[in-house]
N, C-alpha and C positions, 0 to 999 in steps of 0.2 A: 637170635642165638649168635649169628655173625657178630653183632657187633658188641656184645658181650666179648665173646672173643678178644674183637678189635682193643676193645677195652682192657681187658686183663693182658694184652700183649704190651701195649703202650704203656701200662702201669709200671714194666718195668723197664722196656726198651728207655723211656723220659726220667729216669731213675738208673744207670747207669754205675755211677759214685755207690750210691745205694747197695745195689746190685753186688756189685766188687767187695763193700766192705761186709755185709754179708756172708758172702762164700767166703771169703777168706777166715773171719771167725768161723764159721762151720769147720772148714778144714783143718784150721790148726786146734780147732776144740776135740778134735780126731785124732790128729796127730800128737796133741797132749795125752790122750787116753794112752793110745798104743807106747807112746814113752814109759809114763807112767805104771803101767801096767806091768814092762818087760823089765822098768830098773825098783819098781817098790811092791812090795809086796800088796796085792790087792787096792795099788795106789793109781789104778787108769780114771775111775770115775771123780776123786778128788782133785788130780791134776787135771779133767776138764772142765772142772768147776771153775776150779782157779786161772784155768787160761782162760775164759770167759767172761771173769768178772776184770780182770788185768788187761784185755787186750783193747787198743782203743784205736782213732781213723789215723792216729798217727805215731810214730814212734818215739817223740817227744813226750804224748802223755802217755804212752804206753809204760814206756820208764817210770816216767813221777808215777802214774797209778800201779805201777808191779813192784816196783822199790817200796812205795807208804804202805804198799797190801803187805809185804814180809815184814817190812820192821814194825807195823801197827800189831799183825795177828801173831807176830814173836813176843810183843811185850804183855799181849792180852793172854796168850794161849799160854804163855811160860807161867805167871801169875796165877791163872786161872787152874794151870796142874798141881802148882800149890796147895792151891783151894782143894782142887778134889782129894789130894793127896790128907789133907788135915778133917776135910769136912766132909768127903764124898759127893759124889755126883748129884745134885742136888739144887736147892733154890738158892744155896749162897751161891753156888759157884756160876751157876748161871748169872745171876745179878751182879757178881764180880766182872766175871769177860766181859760182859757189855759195858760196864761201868767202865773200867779201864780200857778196854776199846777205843769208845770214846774220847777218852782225857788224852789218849794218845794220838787220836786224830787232830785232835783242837790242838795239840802241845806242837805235834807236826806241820799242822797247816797241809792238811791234805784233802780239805774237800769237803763236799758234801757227795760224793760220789765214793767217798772212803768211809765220811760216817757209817754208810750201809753196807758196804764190801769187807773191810776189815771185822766188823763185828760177828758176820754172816761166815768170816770164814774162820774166824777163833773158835765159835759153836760147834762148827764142819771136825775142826781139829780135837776137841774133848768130846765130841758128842758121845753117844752109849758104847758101851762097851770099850772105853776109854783103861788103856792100861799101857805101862813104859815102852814098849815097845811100838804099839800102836801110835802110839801120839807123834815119834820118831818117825815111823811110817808116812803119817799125814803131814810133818811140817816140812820133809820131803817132798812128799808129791803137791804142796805148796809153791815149792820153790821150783819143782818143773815146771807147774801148770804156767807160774808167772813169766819162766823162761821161752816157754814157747811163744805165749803171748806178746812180750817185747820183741821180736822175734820175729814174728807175720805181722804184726803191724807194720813194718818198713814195707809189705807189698798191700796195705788195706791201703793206702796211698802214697807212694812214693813218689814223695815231693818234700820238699825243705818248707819248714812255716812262713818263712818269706817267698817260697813260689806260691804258696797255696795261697796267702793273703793276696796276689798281684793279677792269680788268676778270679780271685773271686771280686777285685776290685774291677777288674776287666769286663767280667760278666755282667756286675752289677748295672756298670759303668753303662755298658753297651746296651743293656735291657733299658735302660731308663732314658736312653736317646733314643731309643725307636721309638717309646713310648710315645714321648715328646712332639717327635717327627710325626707321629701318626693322630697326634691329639689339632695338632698346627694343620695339618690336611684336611681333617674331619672340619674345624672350624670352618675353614674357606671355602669349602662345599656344603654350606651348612648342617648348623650340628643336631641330633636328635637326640632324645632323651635314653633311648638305647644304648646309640654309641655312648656315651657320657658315662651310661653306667660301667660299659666295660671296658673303659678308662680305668673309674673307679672302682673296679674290682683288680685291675691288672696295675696300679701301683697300692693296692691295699698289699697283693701279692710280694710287692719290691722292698714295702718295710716291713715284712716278717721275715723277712733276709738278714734286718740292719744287726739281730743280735748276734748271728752266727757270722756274720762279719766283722764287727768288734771282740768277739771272741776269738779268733782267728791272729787278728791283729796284733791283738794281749798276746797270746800265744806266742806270735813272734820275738817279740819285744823281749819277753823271757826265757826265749832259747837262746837268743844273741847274747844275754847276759854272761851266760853259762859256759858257750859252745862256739871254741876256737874257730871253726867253720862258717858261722854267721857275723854279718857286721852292724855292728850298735847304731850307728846313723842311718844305715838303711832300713834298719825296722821303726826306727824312729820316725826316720820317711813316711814310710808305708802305713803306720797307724794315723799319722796327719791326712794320707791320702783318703783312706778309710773314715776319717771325721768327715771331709767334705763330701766323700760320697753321700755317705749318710744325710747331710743338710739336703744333697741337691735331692736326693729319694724324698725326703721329707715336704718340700716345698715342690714336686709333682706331683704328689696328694694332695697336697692344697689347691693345686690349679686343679684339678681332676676333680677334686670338691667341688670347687667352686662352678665350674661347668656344669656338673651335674645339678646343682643348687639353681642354676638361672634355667633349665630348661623345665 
């Protein structure tokens, strides 16, 4: 039972980032309600919907995914009141919102994390009992939900996508020279099939990192574009750094293979 315990402590103690990004949507998916709630008529459960689907680990996509969420489920939900308005609530209109949902994500270039959010929230916005008032109501507590959300995302990490890139190239960096170091020691005190495997599980563990590190990277890249406060050659920098990481992770699995392969 203790080390159950141990276990479920450590699960989140070793998970920290985790931890933080977590509470922090919970909170503000709270604190959306009670907005909601006190500025829109019966509009706290929609506005913590929507600060939910909009809030993201950083304030850069919080913006791109809470800006695509309003202007995708405004051109869906606006359309889609048409629909009801001529056709009533029904299979056109359904089949309309998500249609144009859609087309608006794709026209936007917002994602695959929009394809399913905006459409999700057009449905939220005409669902039953859909009348001019109500729909007002819900494209309101839309535009809360999404407000809060951009909002608490500056404290789900607060850090610039060029510090978050340099700390995760750091980390990478540094995880993958102990490895090394400790792979170069095991050798010269001869190696066992053991140790080799957990070599090779502990840089299997280094490239399941590589995508959330090139994600990152990209990320930067693209706020510097944009965001008088970032500089273009440094993210430029930093995604080169992130390529090399990447090789030098990649070819520790190979020596870690190979070790394990001669034992």
């Amino acid at each position: 039972m203790k080390r159950f315990f141990n276990w479920l402590i450590k699960l989140f103690t070793n998970r920290r980032n985790w931890v933080r990004q977590i509470t922090v949507a919970a909170i503000a998916s709270a604190a959306a309600w009670v907005i909601g709630d006190a500025l829109v008529y019966e509009g706290g459960v929609v506005a913590a919907i929507m600060c939910a689907l909009s809030i993201r680990i950083s304030l850069y996509k919080s913006i791109r995914e809470g800006l695509g969420l309003i202007v995708g489920t405004s051109i869906g939900a606006g359309v889609a009141l048409l629909t009801v308005y001529y056709f009533g609530f029904g299979v056109i209109a359904i089949g309309m919102t998500v249609l144009l949902c859609l087309v608006a994500v794709r026209g936007l270039r917002l994602g695959e994390v929009a394809a399913v959010n905006v459409p999700v929230t057009a449905l939220i916005v005409i669902g039953p009992g859909i009348s001019g008032s109500t729909a007002e109501h819900r494209v309101a507590s839309t535009l809360i939900g999404a407000a809060v959300g951009i909002i608490f995302s500056y404290f789900s990490h607060p850090n610039t996508p060029a510090g978050r890139t340099v700390n995760q190239i750091s980390r990478l960096g540094t995880r993958g020279a102990e490895l090394i170091s400790e792979m170069a020691e095991g050798v010269a005190a001869g190696l066992t099939q053991k140790q080799s495997g957990a070599w090779l599980a502990k840089a299997r563990l280094l490239v399941e990192e590589i995508p959330t590190l090139r994600s990152q990277a990209i990320e930067a890249k693209r706020y510097a574009r944009w965001s008088p406060l970032a500089e273009v050659d440094e993210a430029e920098s930093l995604y080169i750094q992130g390529v090399a990481i990447e090789h030098m992770v990649v070819q520790i699995r190979s020596m870690a293979r190979t070790l394990f392969d001669s034992t």
